[in-house]
C-alpha positions as CSV (number, residue, x, y, z in Angstrom):
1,X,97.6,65.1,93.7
2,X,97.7,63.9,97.2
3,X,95.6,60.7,98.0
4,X,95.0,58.4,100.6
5,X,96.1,54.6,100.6
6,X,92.9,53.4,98.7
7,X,93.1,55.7,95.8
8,X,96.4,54.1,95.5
9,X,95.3,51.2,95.0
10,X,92.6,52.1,93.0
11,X,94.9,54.1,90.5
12,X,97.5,51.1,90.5
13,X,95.6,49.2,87.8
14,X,97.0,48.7,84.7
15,X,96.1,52.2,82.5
16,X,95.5,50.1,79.3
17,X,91.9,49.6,79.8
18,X,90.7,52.6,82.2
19,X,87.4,52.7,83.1
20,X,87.0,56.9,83.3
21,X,84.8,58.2,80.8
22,X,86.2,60.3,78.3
23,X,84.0,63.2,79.1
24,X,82.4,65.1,81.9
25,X,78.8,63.8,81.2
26,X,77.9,63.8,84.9
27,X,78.8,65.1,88.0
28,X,81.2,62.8,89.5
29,X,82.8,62.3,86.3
30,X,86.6,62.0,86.4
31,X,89.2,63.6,84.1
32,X,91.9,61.9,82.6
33,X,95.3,63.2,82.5
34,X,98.4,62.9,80.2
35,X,101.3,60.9,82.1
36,X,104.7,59.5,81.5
37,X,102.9,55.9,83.2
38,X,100.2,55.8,81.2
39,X,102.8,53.3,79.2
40,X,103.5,50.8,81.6
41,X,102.9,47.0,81.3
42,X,100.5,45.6,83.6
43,X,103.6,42.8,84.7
44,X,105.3,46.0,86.1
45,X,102.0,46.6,88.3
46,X,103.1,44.4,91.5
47,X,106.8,46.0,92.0
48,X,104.8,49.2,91.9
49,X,102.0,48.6,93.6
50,X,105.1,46.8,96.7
51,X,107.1,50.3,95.9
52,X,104.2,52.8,96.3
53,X,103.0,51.0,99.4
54,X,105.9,51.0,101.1
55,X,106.7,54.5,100.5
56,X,102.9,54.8,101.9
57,X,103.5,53.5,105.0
58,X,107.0,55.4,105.5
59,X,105.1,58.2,105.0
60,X,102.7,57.5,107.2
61,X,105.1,56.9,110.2
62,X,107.5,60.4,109.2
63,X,103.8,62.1,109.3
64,X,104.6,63.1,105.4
65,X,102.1,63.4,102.3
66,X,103.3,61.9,99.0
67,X,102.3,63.4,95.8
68,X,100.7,60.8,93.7
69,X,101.4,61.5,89.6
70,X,98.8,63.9,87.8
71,X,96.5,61.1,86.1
72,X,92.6,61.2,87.3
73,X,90.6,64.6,89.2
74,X,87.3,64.5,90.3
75,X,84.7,66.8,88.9
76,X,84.8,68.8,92.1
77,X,85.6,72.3,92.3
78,X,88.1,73.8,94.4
79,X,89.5,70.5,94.6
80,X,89.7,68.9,98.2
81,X,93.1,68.3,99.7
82,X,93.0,64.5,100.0
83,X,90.3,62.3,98.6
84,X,90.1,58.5,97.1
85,X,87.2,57.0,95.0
86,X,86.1,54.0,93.9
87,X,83.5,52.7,90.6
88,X,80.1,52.6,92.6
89,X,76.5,53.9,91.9
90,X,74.1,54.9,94.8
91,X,70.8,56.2,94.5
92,X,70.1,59.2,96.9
93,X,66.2,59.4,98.7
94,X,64.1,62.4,97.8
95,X,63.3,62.2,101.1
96,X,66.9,62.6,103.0
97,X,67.4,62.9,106.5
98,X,69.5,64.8,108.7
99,X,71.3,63.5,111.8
100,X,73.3,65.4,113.9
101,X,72.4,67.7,116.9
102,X,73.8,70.6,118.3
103,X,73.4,74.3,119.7
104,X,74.7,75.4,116.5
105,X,73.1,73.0,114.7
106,X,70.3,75.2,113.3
107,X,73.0,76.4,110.5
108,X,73.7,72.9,109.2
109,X,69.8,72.4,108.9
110,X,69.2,75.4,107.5
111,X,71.9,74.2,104.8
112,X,70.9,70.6,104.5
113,X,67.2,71.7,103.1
114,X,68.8,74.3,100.9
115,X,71.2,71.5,99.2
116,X,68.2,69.7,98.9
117,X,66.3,71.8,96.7
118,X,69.2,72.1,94.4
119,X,70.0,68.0,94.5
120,X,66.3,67.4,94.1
121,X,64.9,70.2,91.9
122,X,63.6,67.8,89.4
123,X,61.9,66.3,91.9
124,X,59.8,63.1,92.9
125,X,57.3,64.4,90.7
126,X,55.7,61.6,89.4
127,X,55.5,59.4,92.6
128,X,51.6,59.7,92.8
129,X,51.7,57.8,89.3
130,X,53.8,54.7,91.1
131,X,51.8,52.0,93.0
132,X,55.1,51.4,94.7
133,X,57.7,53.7,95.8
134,X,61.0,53.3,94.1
135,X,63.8,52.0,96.3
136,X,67.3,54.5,97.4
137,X,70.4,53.0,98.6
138,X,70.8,56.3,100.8
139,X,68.5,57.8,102.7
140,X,70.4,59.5,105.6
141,X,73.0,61.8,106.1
142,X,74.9,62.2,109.1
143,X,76.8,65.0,110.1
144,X,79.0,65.4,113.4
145,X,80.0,68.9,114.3
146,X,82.6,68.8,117.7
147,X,81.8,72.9,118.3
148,X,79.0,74.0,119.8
149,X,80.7,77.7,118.3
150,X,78.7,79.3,115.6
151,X,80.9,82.9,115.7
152,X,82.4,83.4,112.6
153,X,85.4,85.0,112.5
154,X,88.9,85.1,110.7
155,X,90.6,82.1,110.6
156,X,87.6,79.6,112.0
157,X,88.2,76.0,111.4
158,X,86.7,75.0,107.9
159,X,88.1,71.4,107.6
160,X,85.9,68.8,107.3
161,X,85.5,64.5,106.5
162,X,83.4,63.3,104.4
163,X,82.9,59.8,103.8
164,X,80.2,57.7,101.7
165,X,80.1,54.1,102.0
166,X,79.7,51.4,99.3
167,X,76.7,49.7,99.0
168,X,77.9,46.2,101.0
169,X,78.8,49.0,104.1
170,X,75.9,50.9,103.6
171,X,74.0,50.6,107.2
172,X,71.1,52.5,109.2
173,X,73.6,55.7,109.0
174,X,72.3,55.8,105.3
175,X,76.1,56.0,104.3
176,X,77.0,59.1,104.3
177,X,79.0,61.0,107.2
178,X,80.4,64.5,107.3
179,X,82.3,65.5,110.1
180,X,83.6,68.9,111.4
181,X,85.2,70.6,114.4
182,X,82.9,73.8,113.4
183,X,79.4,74.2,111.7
184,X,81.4,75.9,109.0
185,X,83.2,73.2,107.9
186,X,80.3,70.9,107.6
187,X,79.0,74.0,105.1
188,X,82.2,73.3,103.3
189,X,81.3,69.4,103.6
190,X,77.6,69.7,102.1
191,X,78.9,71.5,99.5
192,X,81.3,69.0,98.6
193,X,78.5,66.1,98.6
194,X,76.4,68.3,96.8
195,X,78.9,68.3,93.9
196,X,79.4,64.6,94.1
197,X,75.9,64.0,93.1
198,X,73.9,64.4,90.0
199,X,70.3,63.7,88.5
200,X,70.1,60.8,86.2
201,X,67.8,61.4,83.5
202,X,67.3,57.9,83.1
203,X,66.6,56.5,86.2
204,X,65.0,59.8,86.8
205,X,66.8,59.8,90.4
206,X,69.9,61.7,91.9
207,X,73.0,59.5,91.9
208,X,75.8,59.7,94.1
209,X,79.3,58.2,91.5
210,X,82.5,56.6,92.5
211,X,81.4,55.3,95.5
212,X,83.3,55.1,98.2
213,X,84.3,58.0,98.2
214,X,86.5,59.4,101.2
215,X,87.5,63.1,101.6
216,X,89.5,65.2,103.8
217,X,89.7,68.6,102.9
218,X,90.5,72.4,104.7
219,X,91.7,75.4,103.4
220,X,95.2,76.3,102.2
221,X,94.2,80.3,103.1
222,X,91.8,81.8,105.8
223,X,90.8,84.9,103.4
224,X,89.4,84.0,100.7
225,X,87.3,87.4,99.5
226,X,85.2,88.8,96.6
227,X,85.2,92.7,96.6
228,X,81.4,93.8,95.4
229,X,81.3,97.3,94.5
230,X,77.9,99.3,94.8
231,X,78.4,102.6,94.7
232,X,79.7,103.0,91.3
233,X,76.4,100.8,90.5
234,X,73.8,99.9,92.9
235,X,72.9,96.5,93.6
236,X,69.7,95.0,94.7
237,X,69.9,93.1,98.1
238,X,68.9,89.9,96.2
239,X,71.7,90.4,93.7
240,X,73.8,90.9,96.5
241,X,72.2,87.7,98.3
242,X,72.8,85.4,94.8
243,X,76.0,86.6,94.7
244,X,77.0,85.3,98.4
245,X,74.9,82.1,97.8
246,X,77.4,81.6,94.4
247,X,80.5,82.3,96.4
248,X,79.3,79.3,98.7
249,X,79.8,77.1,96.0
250,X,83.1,77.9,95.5
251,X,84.1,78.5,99.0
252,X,84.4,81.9,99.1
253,X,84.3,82.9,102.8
254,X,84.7,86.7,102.7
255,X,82.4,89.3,101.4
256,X,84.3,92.6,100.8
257,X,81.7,95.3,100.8
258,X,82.9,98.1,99.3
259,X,79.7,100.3,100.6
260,X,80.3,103.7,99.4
261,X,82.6,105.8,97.3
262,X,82.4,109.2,95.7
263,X,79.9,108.6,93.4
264,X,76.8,107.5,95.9
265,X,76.5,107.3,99.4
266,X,74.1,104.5,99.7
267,X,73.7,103.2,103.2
268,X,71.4,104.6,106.3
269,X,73.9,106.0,109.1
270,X,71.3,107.2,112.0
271,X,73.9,108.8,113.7
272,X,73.9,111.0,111.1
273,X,70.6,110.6,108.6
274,X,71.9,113.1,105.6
275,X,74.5,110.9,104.6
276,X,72.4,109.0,102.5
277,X,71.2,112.1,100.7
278,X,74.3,111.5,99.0
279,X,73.0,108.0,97.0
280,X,71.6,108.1,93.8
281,X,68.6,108.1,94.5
282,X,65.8,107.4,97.4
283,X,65.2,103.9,95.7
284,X,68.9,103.0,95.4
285,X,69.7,102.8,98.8
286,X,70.5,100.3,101.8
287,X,68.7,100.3,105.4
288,X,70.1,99.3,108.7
289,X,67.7,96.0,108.2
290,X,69.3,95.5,104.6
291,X,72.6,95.4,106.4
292,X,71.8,93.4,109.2
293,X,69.9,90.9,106.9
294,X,73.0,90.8,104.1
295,X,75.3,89.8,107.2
296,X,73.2,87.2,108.6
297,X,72.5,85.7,105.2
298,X,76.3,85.8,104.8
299,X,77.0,83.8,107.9
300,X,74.6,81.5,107.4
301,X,76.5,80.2,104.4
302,X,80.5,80.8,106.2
303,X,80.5,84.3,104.7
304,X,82.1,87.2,106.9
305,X,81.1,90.5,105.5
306,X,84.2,93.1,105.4
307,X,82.3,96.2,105.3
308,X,84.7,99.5,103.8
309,X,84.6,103.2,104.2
310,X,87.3,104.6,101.8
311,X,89.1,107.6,103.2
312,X,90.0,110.5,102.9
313,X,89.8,110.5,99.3
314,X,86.6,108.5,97.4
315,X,84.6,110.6,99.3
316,X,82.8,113.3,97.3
317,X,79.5,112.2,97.8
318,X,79.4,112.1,101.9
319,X,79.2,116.4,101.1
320,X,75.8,115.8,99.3
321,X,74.0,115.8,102.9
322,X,76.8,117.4,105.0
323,X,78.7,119.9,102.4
324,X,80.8,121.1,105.5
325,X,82.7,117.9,104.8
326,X,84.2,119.4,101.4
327,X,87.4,121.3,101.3
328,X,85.3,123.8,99.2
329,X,82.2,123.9,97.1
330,X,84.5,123.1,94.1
331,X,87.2,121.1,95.5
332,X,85.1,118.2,97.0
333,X,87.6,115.4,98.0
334,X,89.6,114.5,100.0
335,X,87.3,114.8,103.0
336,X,88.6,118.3,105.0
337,X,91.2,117.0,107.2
338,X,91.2,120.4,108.9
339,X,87.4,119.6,110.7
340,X,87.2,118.1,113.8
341,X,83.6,117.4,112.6
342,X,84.9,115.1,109.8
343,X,86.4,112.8,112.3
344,X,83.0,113.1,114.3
345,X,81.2,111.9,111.4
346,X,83.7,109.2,110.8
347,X,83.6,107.9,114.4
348,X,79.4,108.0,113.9
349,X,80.0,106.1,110.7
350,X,82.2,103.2,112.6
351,X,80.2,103.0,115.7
352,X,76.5,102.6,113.9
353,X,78.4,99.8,111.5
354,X,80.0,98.4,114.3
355,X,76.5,97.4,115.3
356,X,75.7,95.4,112.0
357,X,79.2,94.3,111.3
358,X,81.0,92.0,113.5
359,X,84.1,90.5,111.5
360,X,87.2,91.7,113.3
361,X,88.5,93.5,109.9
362,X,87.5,96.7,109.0
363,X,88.7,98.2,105.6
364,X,89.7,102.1,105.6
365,X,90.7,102.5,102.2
366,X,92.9,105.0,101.9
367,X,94.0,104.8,98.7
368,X,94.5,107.5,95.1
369,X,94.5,110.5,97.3
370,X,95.1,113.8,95.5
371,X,95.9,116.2,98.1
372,X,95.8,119.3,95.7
373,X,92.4,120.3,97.1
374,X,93.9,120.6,100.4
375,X,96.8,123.0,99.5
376,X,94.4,124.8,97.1
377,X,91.8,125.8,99.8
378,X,92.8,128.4,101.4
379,X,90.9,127.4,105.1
380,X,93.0,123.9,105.0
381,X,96.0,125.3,103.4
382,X,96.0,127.7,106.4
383,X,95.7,124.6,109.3
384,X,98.2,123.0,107.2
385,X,100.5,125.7,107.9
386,X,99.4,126.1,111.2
387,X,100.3,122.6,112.3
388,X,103.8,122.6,110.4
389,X,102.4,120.1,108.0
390,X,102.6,119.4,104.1
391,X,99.8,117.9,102.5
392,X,101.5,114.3,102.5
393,X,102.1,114.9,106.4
394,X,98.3,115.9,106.7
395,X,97.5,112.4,104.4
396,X,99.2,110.2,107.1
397,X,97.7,112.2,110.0
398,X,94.0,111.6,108.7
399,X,95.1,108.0,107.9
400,X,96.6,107.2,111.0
401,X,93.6,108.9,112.7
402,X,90.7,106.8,111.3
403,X,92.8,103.6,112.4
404,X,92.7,105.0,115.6
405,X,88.9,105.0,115.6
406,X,88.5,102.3,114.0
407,X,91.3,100.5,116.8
408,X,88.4,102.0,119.5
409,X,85.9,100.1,118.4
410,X,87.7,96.7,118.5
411,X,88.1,96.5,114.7
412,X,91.4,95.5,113.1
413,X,92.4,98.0,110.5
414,X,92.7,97.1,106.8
415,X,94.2,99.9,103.8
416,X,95.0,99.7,100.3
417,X,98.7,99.8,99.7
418,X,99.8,103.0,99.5
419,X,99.4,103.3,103.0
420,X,102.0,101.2,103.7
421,X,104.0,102.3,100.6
422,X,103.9,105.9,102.1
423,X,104.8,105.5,106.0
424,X,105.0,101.7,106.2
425,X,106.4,102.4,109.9
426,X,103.9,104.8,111.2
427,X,100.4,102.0,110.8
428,X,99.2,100.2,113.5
429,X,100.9,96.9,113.9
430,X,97.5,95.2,113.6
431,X,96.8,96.8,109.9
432,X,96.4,94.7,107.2
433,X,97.8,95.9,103.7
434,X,95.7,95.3,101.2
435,X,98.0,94.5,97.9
436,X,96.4,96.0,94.4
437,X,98.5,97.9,92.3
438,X,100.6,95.6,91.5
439,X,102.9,92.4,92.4
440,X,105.4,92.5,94.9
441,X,103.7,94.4,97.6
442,X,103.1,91.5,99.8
443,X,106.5,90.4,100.3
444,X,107.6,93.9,101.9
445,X,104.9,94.3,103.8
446,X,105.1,90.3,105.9
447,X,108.7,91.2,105.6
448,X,108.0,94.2,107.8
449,X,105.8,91.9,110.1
450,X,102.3,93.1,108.8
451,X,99.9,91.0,107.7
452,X,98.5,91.2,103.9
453,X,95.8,90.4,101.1
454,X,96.8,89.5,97.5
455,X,94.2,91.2,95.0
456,X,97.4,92.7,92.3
457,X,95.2,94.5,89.6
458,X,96.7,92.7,86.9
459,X,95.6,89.2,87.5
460,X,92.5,89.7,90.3
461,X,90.6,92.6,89.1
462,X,87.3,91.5,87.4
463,X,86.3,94.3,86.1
464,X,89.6,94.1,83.6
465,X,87.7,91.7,80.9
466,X,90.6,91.2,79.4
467,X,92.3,89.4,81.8
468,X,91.6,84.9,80.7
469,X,90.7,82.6,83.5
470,X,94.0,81.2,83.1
471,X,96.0,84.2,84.2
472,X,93.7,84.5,87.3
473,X,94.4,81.0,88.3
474,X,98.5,81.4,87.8
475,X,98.6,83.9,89.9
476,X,99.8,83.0,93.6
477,X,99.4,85.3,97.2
478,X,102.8,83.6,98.6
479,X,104.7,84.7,95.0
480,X,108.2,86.0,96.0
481,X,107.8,84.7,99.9
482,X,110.4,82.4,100.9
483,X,110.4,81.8,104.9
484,X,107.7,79.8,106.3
485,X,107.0,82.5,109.2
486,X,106.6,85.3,106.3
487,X,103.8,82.7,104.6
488,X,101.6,82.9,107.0
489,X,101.2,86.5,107.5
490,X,100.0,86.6,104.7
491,X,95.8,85.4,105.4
492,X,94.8,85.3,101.6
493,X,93.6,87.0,98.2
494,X,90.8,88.4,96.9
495,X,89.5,89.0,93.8
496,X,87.5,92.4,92.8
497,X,84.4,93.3,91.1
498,X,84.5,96.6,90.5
499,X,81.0,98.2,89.6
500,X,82.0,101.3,87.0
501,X,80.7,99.2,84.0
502,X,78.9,96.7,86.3
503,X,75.4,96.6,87.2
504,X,72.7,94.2,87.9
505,X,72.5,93.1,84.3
506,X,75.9,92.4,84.0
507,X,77.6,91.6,87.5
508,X,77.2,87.8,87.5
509,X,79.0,87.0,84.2
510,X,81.4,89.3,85.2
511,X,82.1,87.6,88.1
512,X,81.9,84.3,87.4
513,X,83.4,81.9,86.3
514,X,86.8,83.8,86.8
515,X,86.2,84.2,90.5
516,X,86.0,80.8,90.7
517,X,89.9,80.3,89.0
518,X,91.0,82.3,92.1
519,X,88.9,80.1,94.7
520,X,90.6,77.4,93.6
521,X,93.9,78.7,94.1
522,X,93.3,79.6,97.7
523,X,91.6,76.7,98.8
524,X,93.4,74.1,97.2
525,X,97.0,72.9,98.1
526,X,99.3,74.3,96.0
527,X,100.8,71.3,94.1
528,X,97.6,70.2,92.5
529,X,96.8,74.1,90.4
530,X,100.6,73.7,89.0
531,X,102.4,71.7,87.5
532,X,102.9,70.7,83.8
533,X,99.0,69.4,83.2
534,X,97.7,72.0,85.7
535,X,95.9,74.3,83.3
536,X,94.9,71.1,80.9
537,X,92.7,69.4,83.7
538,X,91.4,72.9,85.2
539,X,90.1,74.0,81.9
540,X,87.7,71.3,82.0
541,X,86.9,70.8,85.8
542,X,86.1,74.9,85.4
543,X,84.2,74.1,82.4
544,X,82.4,71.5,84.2
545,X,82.0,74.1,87.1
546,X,80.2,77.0,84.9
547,X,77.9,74.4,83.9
548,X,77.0,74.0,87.9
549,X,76.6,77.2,88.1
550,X,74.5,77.8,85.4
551,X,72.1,75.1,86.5
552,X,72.1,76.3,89.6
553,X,70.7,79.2,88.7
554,X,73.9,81.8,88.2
555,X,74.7,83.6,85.3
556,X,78.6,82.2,84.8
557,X,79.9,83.2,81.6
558,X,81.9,80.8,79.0
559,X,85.4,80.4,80.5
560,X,87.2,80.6,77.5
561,X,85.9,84.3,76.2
562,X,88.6,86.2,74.8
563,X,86.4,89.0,76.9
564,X,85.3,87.8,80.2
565,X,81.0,88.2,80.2
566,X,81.0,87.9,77.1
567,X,78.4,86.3,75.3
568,X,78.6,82.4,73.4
569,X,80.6,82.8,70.3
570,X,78.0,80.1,68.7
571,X,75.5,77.4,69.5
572,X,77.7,74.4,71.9
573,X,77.7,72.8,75.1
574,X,78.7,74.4,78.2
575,X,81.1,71.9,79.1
576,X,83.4,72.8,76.5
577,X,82.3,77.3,76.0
C-alpha cells in the first residue's frame, strides 16, 4: 500500500510483538497481512528504518509514491489512496459541531447531521440518569471546502484530507479536519470518518481508533455507476432512495436509471401523457416530482442520475398508450423507424427529461435489436425500399438519429456496444460505448478515440448470482489498455442490477455486498486490490464492510454465498458469512 512518512515509521517496529488485534472486533480495526518481513530481527530495524527513509525523502524530491509491503489495512472500505495511523483512543461528543461556511455549504450540513444519526444511533440515552455529563476528547469537526460549486457533473473533484489529531494536539478545532476543493469531496471525507469510528459498548460512547490518523484520498475513476433496473420490476422511490443512500457508503457516484424497457413504461412524460399507460399498473408508476425528488436526493449525497431510454428495440410497451408506435399490432418492437411521429415522441421524451435530469450523459441504449419486424411489415418494409435501405441500414439511421436529438438538447450520448460494434465510424464523436457483452470491447473503442464504461456481463452483472465477489473484484476497466492517453478515455465501470428476478424483496441482497467488490476497484489505486495477498485481506475488510451495512440498515448479503442473495448457510457472525 502507499503511505505517508509516519505510517512508516509506525510500521518499522519490530513485527515480533504487533499490537493489531487479530480480528475485526471494531471499526478501526486493522488486518494483518502475510509478509516475507514478518521474520526480521528487531537489530536489522535501524538500517531499515535509514534505508526506507531515505528512499522517502528521494521520493519526495522526484515527486514519486513508494509502495510500502502488503502487512497492515485499515477497516475502511474502498480503501483510501494514502493514509497513516497511529495506537490512540478518542471519545467523540454526542453533541458534535460543525465548522465550516460556505454558499454550498448547505450539502455538507445536510450530511454532517445524517452521519450523526448513524455514529450516534445508540444514543446519549441515559444522560438524564448522570449528575454529571461524561467528558469527549472531540467535540468539533471542521471541514474546509475551497469551491463555492455545488454542480455535479462528470468528473468533479472528489479528493479530500482528512486528518484527526492525537489527544496532546487536540485543540479548540476539536481535532478533526476535512478538507476539500468541492462539497463532494468532503461527502467522500464524512464518509471516511464515519467508518473510522465505532460505538463502544463498554464505555457506552462512540470511539474514534488509531489516532492520528491522516488521509488523503481521490478517485482512481470518475464513473463509478450502479445500473437499477425498474421496469422489469418496479421499485418504490424509497427503495430507490436506500439504494442511493448505500451506494454513498461505498462511493458510488453514478446512478444508472434504466427507466423503462418493453415490459412497463413507468414514468410521467407530459409531453405526451399515454406513455405511462404502458406501466404495469396506475400504482407502479413514477411522477415528474418522483423524478425530480430521486435526482436531488442523489446529488445531495455526490450521486449523478444517468437516466436511459433504450432504443429502438426494448420498446414494446411505449405502444400500450400510442400503438402507432408498433411496426404492427403483432410485431411490436423495434419502435417503427418509418414514422416521423416516433422521432416526435422521442424528442418529447428527451426534452421533458432534460428538465429533471441534468448530468451531461444521456444513455440511448440501442442494444439486441431484431430488425425482422421491420422487414416483415409490409408499411416499413415498403419505406425501407423506398429509401434504398436494408434493415441494418435502417438500425443505424434510427440510432444515429436519436443521438442527434439527444446532441440538441446538450446531452452527451451514451449506447451499449453494438453500436459501436456495427458502424463504430458513423457515432458521434462525443458517444460513450457502454462495454457489456463481453471483455475486450473497451480497448477498440479508446483505440478509436471514444470514450467507454466497463460493465462486461461476465464479471459486473448482478443479476448473474453465480458470479463470487471475488471475480467481481478481479476484474479491471483498463484490462488490455497499454498507452496512458488510451487509459483515460476510459471514465469508469459500472456494475448492473438487472430487475427480471429482482424486486423490492430481493434487490438489496442482490446488490450488495458484490457492488461494493467493484467500488473498490474503481476508487482505489490499483496496486493495493492486487497483488499476491490482495483477495486474503479483501475478504475480510468486505466482510467487515457487509457488517456496516447491515447495521446501517441495508440488507447486504453474506459475501461468501456460493449464490449471491443467498440466505446464511447457518447460525455465525457476519464478520466471517
Amino acid at each position: 500500500m502507499i503511505l505517508t512518512l509516519p505510517a512508516y515509521v509506525c510500521f518499522l517496529q519490530p513485527l515480533q510483538s504487533p499490537t493489531i488485534p487479530q480480528s475485526p472486533t471494531r471499526a478501526m480495526g486493522l488486518l494483518s497481512i502475510p509478509t516475507s518481513s514478518s521474520s526480521s530481527s528487531s537489530s536489522s530495524a535501524v538500517p531499515t528504518l535509514f534505508l526506507v527513509c531515505c528512499a522517502f525523502f528521494v521520493s519526495q524530491a522526484l515527486g514519486a509514491r513508494i509502495p510500502h509491503p502488503e502487512r497492515f489495512l485499515p477497516f475502511i472500505w474502498p480503501l483510501p489512496e494514502k493514509f497513516s495511523f497511529g495506537n490512540e483512543t478518542l471519545s467523540l461528543d454526542p453533541a458534535l459541531s460543525l465548522s465550516g461556511n460556505g454558499a454550498a455549504f448547505n450539502i455538507v450540513r445536510e450530511a454532517f447531521e445524517r452521519y450523526k444519526g448513524i455514529l450516534f444511533k445508540h444514543g446519549d440515552r441515559f444522560s438524564f440518569l448522570r449528575t454529571l455529563r461524561p467528558a469527549y476528547d472531540v467535540n468539533k469537526l471542521s471541514i474546509t471546502v475551497h469551491s463555492n460549486s455545488e454542480e455535479l457533473q462528470l468528473g468533479v473533484d472528489e479528493s479530500y484530507n482528512l486528518f484527526v489529531s492525537g489527544a496532546h494536539q487536540l485543540s479548540g478545532s476539536g481535532g478533526v479536519t476535512i478538507e476539500a476543493n468541492t462539497v463532494f469531496g468532503a461527502l467522500r471525507g464524512l464518509e471516511t470518518f464515519s467508518q473510522l469510528c465505532s460505538f463502544d459498548y463498554t464505555t457506552k460512547k462512540v470511539h474514534i481508533s488509531k489516532v492520528p490518523w491522516s488521509v488523503r484520498d481521490k478517485p482512481r475513476f470518475q464513473y463509478r455507476g450502479l445500473l437499477l433496473d425498474t421496469s422489469r420490476h418496479y421499485l418504490p422511490v424509497n427503495v430507490i432512495k436506500q439504494i442511493i443512500e448505500a451506494m454513498s457508503y461505498a462511493k458510488l457516484n453514478v446512478l444508472h436509471w434504466h427507466i423503462i424497457d418493453e415490459q412497463s413504461f413507468p414514468l410521467e412524460v407530459p409531453s405526451y401523457p399515454n406513455l405511462w399507460k404502458g406501466s404495469y399498473s396506475e400504482w407502479e408508476r413514477y411522477t415528474i416530482e418522483d423524478a425530480h425528488d430521486i435526482v436531488n436526493f442523489s446529488k445531495m449525497r455526490g450521486i449523478n442520475v444517468m437516466a436511459e431510454v433504450d432504443v429502438p428495440g426494448h420498446a414494446a410497451s411505449w405502444g400500450v398508450g400510442y400503438p402507432d408506435l408498433w411496426p404492427s399490432p403483432f410485431c411490436k418492437q423495434p419502435l417503427d423507424v418509418s414514422k416521423k411521429f416516433t422521432f416526435d415522441i422521442l424528442s418529447g421524451i428527451l426534452t421533458d427529461m432534460r428538465k429533471i435530469f441534468p448530468f451531461e450523459l444521456f444513455h440511448l441504449g440501442g442494444d439486441e435489436v431484431n430488425t425482422d419486424c421491420w422487414t416483415n411489415t409490409s408499411t416499413v418494409n415498403k419505406w425501407l425500399q423506398n429509401k434504398n435501405m436494408t434493415a441494418e441500414d435502417a438500425y443505424e439511421y434510427f440510432v444515429l438519429k436519436a443521438q442527434n436529438i439527444a446532441l440538441t438538447k446538450n446531452w452527451s450520448p451514451v449506447n451499449w456496444e453494438e453500436t459501436f460494434n456495427t458502424f463504430p465510424s458513423k457515432l458521434s464523436p462525443q458517444t460513450v460505448v457502454h462495454n457489456w457483452l463481453g471483455p475486450g470491447v473497451c480497448p477498440k473503442a479508446v483505440a478509436k478515440g471514444f470514450r467507454c464504461i466497463f460493465s462486461n456481463q461476465g464479471v459486473w452483472y448482478l443479476d448473474h448470482l453465480n458470479v463470487p465477489w471475488e471475480v467481481v473484484y478481479d476484474a479491471d476497466p483498463l484490462e488490455g489498455i497499454q498507452k496512458a492517453s488510451e487509459k483515460k478515455l476510459v471514465i469508469g465501470g459500472e456494475v448492473c442490477m438487472w430487475g427480471e428476478t429482482a424486486d423490492t424483496s430481493d434487490v438489496q441482497q442482490t446488490i450488495w455486498p458484490r457492488a461494493a467488490a467493484a467500488a473498490e476497484r474503481l476508487w482505489s489505486p490499483r496496486d493495493f486490490t492486487s497483488g499476491k495477498h490482495a483477495k486474503v485481506t479483501a475478504l475480510k475488510r468486505l466482510q467487515y464492510f457487509r457488517c456496516l451495512l447491515n447495521r446501517r440498515g441495508v440488507a447486504a448479503a453474506p459475501v461468501t454465498n456460493f449464490y449471491a442473495r443467498t440466505a446464511p448457510d447457518g447460525p455465525g457472525s457476519c464478520l466471517v458469512q
